[in-house]
N, C-alpha and C positions, 0 to 999 in steps of 0.2 A: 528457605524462610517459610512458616507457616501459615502469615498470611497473606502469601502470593500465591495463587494457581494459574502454573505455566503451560500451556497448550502448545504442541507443533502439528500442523498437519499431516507431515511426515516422519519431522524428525526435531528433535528441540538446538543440539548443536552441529553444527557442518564443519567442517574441519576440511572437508574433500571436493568432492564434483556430484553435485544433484544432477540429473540431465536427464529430457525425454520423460518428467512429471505431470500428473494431472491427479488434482484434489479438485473434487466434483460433490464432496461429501453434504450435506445439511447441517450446520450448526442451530442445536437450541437448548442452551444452555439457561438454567437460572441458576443464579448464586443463591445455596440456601444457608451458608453461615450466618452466624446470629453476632457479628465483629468485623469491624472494618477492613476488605481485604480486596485486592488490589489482582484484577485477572492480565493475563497477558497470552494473545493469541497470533500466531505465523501463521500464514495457510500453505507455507511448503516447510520454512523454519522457523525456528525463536528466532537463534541468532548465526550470520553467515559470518564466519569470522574471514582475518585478512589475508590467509591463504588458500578461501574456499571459493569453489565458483555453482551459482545455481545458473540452470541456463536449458532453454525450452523447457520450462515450467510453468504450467497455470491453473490459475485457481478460481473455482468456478461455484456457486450454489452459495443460498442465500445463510447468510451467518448474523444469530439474532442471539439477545444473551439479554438478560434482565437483571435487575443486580436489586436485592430486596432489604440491602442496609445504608442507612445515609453516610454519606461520605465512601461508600464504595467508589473504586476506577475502574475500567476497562478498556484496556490498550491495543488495539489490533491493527493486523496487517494484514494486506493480503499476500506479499510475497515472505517477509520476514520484519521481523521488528526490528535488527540493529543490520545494518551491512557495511561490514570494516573491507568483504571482498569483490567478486564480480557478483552481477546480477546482467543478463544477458536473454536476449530473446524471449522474452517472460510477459505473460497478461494476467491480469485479474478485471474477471465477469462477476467479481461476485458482488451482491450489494449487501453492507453492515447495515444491520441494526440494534441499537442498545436502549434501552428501555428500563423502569422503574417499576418497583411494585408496590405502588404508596405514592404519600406526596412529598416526598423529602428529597433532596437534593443530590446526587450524583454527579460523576462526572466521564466521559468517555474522549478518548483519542482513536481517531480511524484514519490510518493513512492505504493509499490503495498497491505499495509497492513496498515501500519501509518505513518506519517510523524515524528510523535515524538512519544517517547513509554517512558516515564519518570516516574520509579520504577512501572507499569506495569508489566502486567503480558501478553506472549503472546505463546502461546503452539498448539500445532495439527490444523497449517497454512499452505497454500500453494500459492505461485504466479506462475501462466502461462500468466500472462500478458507482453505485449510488449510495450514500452514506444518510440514514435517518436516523432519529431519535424516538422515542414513544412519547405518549404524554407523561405529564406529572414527570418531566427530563430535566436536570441540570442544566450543564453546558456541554455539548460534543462539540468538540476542537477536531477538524478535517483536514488533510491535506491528499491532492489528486497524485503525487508521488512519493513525495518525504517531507515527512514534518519539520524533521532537522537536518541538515545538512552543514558539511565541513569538509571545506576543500572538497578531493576526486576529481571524477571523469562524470558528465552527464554528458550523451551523445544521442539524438536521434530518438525523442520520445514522444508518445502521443495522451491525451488527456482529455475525453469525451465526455465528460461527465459534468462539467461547468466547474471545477471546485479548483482552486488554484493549486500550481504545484506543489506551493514549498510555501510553511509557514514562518521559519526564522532561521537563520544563516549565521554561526557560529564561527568564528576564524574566517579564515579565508575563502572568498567566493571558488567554485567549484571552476575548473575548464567544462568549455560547453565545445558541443563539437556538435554536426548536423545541425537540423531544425529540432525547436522545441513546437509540436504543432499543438494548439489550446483553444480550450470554449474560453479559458478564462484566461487572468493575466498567472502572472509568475509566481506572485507574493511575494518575492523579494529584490527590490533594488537593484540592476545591473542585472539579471538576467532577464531577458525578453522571450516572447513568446509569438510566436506566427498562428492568424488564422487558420482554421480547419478548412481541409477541403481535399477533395477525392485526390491522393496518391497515391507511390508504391514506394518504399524506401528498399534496397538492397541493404541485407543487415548482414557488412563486410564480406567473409567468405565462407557465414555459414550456408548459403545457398537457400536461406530463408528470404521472405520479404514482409516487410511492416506494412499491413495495407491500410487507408483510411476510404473506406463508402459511404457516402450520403442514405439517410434511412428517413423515413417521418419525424420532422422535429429534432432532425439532428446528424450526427455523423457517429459513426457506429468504428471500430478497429478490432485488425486482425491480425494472425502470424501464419504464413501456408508457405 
C-alpha cells in the first residue's frame, strides 16, 4: 500500500526463529509526504506470525519520528507490531518519541513489546522504555506491553515504566501464568498486576533469569 511506510528493525516478516538479537540502532525519522500516511515500526519485526518464535531479543536506542501531515499515524513497537507466535526472553530499553511539525493534529500508538499479541504467546519480557509525545501532539495511545490482546499465554512479565500493560482485550482473556510485576495496573479487567520490587525470575529452562533492581526513583529490569 503506498500510503503505509513499514519499517522492521531486522526483518519485516518472521516465519522462523529470531534468537540472540540486539537493535541498538537510533531512529529519527521525519515523514516528509505531502498525504496522509500511516508509518508502522518493529524494533526486531513487523510481524511474528503463528509459527515464529523471537527469543533473546532487544531493542535498545532512542526511536523519535515526526510526522509533518495532519491526520498522519504512527504505530510502533519495540519488539514487533502483531504476535500471532512466541515472544520469549525479550526487552526493550528503548524510549518512543513521536512528534509534529506544525500545529495540526496527529496521532501515535507505542506499545513496548507488541502492538497486538492475538492468541500469542508472550513470557520472560520486560519494558523500561518511556513513551513521549512532542509538542503541538495529538493523542499517543500507550501500552507497557500490548495494546491489544486476544486470548494466548502471558507468563512472567515485567513493566517499569509506570504505563499499563494492556489497553483493550478482545475475545477472550489471555492465561496468565507467573507474576505480572508493574509500576502501574493492568488496563484490563481480570488481569492483575503485582508490585515492583527487587527479584529474579528463572525464565523456564532457558537458563536465563528476569531480574528486577531498585535504581533512583524506581526499579530498573533485566535479562543475564
Amino acid at each position: 500500500n503506498n500510503n503505509n511506510i513499514l519499517i522492521g528493525g531486522l526483518v519485516t516478516l518472521n516465519y522462523g526463529t529470531i534468537q540472540n538479537c540486539k537493535n541498538r540502532d537510533e531512529l529519527d525519522y521525519t515523514m516528509t509526504q505531502n498525504f496522509a500516511v500511516k508509518l508502522g515500526y518493529g524494533g526486531i519485526a513487523l510481524f511474528n506470525t503463528s509459527s515464529a518464535i523471537i527469543s533473546n531479543c532487544f531493542n535498545s536506542g532512542t526511536k523519535s519520528v515526526k510526522l509533518t501531515v495532519e491526520n498522519n499515524i504512527a504505530v510502533m513497537a519495540g519488539i514487533t507490531l502483531s504476535n500471532q507466535g512466541k515472544i520469549s526472553v525479550c526487552g526493550n530499553d528503548s524510549n518512543f518519541v513521536i512528534s509534529s511539525v506544525g500545529s495540526f493534529s496527529v496521532t501515535g500508538y507505542v506499545s513496548g513489546i507488541t502492538m497486538s499479541n492475538s492468541y500469542g504467546t508472550i513470557e520472560y519480557v520486560y519494558n523500561n522504555g518511556s513513551f513521549t509525545r512532542g509538542t503541538n501532539f495529538g493523542k499517543l495511545n500507550s501500552a507497557g506491553i500490548a495494546y491489544e490482546i486476544t486470548s494466548g499465554i502471558i507468563n512472567n512479565i515485567v513493566e517499569t515504566a509506570g504505563i499499563n500493560y494492556f489497553v483493550t482485550c478482545t475475545g477472550s482473556l489471555p492465561t496468565i501464568r507467573g507474576t505480572l510485576y508493574a509500576k502501574a495496573d493492568s488496563g484490563v479487567d481480570g488481569i492483575n498486576t503485582v508490585a515492583l520490587k527487587e527479584t529474579s525470575i528463572n525464565c523456564g529452562s532457558t537458563g536465563y533469569k528476569l531480574i528486577i533492581t531498585s535504581i533512583e526513583g524506581g526499579f530498573t529490569a533485566k535479562i543475564q
